[in-house]
C-alpha positions, 0 to 999 in steps of 0.5 A: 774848564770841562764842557758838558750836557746835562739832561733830566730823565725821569727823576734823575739829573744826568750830566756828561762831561768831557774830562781831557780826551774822555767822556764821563756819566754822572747820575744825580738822584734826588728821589733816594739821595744817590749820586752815582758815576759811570765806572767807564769813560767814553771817546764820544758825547754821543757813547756817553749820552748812550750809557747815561740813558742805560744807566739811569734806566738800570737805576730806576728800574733795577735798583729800586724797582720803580717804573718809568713816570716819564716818556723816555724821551730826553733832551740834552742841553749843552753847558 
């Protein structure tokens, strides 16, 4: 059984989850129908939930060139 955070920034669902003794970033996008994975894995929940924010912040910004609607303050909730 994994262990994880989950976490809505902006419109995107952020997941971290614990896979034996790695961390993993996932991105839901709902907006464009995207769903993404972070191409590293992290030691900590702490490191993971750091490129989760940076990538979702990429993606929206970025990859589709849209701006921030939200304040960028996020809340991590375990699962």
């Amino acid at each position: 059984m994994s262990r994880g955070y989950k976490a809505k920034y902006d419109y995107v669902d952020l997941t971290v989850e614990q896979h034996a003794n790695a961390w993993r970033v996932s991105l839901r996008d709902n907006k464009h129908q995207e769903d993404l994975v972070h191409e590293d894995e992290f030691p900590t929940a702490d490191e993971a939930q750091d490129a989760a924010i940076e990538l979702a912040t990429r993606h929206i910004n970025i990859e589709h060139n849209d701006t921030l609607i939200y304040p960028q303050k996020i809340s991590w909730r375990e699962f």
